[in-house]
C-alpha positions in Angstrom: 100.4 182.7 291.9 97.6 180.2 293.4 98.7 177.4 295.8 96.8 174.4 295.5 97.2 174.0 299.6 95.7 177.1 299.4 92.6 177.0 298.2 92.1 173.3 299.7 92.5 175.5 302.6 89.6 177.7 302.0 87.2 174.8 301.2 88.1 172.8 304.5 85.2 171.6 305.3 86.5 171.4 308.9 86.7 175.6 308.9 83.4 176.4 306.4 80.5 174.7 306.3 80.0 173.5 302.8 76.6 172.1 301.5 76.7 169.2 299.5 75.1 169.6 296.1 72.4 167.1 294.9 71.7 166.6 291.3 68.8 168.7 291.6 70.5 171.6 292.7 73.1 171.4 290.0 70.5 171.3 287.4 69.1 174.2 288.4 72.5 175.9 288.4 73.1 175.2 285.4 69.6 176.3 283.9 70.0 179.1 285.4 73.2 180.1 283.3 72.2 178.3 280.3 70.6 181.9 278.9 74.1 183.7 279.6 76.2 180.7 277.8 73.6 180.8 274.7 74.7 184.6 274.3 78.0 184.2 274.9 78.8 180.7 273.1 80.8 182.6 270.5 83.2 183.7 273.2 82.8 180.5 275.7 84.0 178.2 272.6 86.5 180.6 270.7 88.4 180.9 274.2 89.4 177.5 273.9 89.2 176.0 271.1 92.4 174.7 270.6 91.0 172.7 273.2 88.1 171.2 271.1 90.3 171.4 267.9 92.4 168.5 269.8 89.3 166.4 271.2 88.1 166.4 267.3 91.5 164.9 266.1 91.7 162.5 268.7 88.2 161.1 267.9 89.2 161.2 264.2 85.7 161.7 262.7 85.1 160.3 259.4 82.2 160.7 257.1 79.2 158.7 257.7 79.8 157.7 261.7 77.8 157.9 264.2 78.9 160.5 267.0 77.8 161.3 270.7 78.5 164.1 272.6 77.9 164.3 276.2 77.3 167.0 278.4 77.3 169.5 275.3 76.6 173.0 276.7 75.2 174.7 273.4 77.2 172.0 271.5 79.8 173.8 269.6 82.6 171.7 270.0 79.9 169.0 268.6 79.4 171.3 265.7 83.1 171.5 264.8 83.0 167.9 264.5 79.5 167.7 262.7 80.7 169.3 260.1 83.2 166.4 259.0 80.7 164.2 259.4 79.1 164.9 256.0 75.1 164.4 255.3 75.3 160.9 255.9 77.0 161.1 259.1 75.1 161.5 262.8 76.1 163.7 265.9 74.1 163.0 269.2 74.6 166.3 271.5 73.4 165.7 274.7 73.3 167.5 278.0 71.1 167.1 281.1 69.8 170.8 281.1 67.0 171.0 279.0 68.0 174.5 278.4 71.5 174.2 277.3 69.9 171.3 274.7 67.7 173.9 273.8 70.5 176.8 272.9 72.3 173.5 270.9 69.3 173.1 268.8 68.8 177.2 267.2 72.8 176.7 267.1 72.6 173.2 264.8 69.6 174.6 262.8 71.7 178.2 262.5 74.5 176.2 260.7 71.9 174.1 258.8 73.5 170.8 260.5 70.6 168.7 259.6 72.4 165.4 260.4 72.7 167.0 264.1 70.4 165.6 266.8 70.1 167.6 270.4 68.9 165.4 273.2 68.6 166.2 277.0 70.0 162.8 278.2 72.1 162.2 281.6 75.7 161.0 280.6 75.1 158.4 283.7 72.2 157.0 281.6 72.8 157.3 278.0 69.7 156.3 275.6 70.9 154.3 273.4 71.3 150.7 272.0 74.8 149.0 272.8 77.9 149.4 270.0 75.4 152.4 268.9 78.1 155.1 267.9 82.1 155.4 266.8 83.1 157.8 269.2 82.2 159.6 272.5 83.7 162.6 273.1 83.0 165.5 276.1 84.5 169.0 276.5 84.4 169.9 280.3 81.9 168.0 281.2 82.4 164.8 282.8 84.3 166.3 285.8 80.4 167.7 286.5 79.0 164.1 286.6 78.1 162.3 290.0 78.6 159.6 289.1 82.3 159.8 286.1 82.8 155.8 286.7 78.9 155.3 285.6 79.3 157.5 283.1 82.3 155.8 281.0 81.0 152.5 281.3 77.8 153.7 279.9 80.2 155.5 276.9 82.0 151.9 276.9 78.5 150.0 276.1 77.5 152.7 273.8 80.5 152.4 271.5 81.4 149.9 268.8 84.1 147.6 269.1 87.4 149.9 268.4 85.7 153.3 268.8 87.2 156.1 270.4 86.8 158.2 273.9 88.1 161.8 273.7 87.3 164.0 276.9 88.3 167.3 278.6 88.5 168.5 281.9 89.9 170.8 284.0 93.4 170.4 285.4 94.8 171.5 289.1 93.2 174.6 290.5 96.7 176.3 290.2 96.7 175.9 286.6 93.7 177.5 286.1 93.2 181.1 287.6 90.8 182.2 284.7 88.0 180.3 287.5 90.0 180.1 290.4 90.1 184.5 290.7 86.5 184.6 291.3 86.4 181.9 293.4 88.8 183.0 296.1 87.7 186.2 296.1 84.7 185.0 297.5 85.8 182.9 300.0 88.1 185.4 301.0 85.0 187.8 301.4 83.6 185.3 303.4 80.9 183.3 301.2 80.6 179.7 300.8 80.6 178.0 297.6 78.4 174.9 297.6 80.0 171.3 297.3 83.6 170.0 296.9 85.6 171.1 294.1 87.4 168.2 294.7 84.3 165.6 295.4 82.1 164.2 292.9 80.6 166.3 290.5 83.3 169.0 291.5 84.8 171.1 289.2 88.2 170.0 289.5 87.3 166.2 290.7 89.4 165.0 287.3 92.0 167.0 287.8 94.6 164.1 288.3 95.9 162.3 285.5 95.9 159.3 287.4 92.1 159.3 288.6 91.3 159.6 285.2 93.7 156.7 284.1 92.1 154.3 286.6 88.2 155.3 285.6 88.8 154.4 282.7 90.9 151.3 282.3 88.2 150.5 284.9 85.2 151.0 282.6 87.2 148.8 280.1 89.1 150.9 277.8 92.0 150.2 276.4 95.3 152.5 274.8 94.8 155.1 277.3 96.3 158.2 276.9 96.8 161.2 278.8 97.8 164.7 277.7 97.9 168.2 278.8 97.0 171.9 277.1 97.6 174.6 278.7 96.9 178.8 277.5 95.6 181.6 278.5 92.6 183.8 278.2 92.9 187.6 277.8 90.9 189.8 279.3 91.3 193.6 278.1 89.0 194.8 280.6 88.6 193.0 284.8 84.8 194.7 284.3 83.7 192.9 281.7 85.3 189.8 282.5 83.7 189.7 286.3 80.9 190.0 284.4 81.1 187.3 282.0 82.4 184.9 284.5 79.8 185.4 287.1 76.9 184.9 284.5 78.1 181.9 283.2 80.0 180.2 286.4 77.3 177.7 287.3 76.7 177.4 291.2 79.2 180.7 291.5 77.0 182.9 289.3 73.9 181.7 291.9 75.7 182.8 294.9 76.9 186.0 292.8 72.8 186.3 292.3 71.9 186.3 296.2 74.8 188.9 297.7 73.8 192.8 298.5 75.0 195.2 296.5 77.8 196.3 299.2 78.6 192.4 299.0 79.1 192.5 295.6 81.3 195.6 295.9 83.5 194.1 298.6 83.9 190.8 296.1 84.8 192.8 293.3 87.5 194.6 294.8 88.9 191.3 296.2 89.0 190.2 292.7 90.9 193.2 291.3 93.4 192.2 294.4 93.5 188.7 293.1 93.8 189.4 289.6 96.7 192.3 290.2 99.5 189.7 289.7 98.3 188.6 286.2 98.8 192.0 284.6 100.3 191.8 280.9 100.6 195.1 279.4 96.9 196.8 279.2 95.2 194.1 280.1 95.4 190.8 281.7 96.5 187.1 280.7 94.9 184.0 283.0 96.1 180.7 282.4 94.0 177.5 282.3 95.4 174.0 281.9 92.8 171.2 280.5 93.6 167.5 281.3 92.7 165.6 277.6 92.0 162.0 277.7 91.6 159.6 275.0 91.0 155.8 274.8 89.7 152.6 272.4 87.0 150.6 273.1 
């Protein structure tokens, strides 16, 4: 199994040297995926949707209110809510790549959600009046944020008195080999990922409960709560899930982009090493643990 010391290891920024990423760079990142999670939102969303199933009961949507949705993707989990929303309702899905607002918009007008609205909006700057919307809710995205402290208080000002916060993110790297597999066996092939995993904007920068408690009793929240899911993803076949992973893996599917051939060879077969130990009959089980956190304005 993973070791967190382990991969902390590998991203020692005293042994690699590891670029910091800028908000402009992890735009583009992301726009450069947003094609790949657009065809594969189906199997992006299904993966985990237990996951989004709990977000939507912990907001407790009701018809009529007024939703937002920060850092959407192609706004599924949004859509799962929308749908309880009823005509009169509103959802706000937002996201700061125009293209991922983009792939949210055909999938609203493909479910005939006319009551949803698709905005590209940074969750650090959110466009809208104060005590604008019952709930704020975000699936894996707020651990992407700069700036997480900015973006709850602006969630806080946003909401109406006794609204609810229900967010997801990504627990300890060794709870979560469905990412972590690709990851390592690049560094163990000798590429460096940009930025800190564990830095702002990192993928697993919320992966303690207690960071997340103190950002948000610090944005002025109140009945915080804290909760774990864990699961699995199967994966019948390594191929195909190399290549789903490295299309929609954000600043790891950019790297992926730039290596040789024989690079990408030499990766792959450190990935088959890596993934040897999750075998499960034909094909192969990697866990993933999401950190859920919900709170009252």
């Amino acid at each position: 199994m993973l070791e967190v010391i382990g991969w902390r290891g590998f991203i020692d920024k005293k042994t690699l040297d590891v670029a910091d990423e800028n908000p402009k760079t992890t735009n583009e990142a992301w726009e450069a995926v947003a094609p790949a999670w657009d065809r594969n939102r189906d199997r992006i969303f299904e993966t985990t949707r237990d996951i989004s199933e709990r977000l939507v009961a912990l907001v407790n949507p009701r018809p009529g209110q007024r939703v937002l949705e920060i850092a959407a993707g192609t706004g599924e989990t949004g859509f799962l809510l929308a749908e309880m929303l009823g005509v009169d309702g509103w959802l706000l899905s937002t996201d700061f790549s125009s293209s991922m607002v983009e792939a949210a918009r055909r999938g609203a007008a493909a479910r005939g959600l006319d009551h949803v609205e698709c905005q590209v909006m940074d969750a650090q700057s959110i466009d809208l009046p104060d005590c604008a919307v019952d709930a704020v809710m975000a699936r894996f995205g707020l651990m992407l944020v700069a700036d997480p402290s900015r973006a709850l208080s602006e969630a806080h000002r946003v909401l109406r008195p006794g609204g609810r916060l229900a967010y997801a993110v990504w627990g300890i790297p060794d709870a979560n080999p469905w990412i972590m597999l690709l990851a390592l066996a690049l560094l163990q092939s000798g590429h460096v990922l940009a930025g800190d995993p564990f830095g702002p904007g990192g993928l697993f920068s919320l992966a303690e409960r207690e960071r997340n408690v103190q950002l948000v009793t610090t944005a002025g929240f109140t009945d915080v709560a804290v909760e774990e899911l864990s699961g699995a993803m199967r994966v019948d076949d390594l191929e195909d899930y190399w290549n789903f992973q490295a299309s929609i893996s954000g600043p790891i599917a950019v790297l992926l982009s730039g290596l040789t051939s024989d690079e990408h060879d030499e990766v792959r077969a450190a990935f088959r090493l890596t993934a040897e130990p999750y075998v499960r009959g034909t094909g192969y089980e990697l866990p993933f643990r999401a950190v859920i956190v919900n709170a009252a304005r």
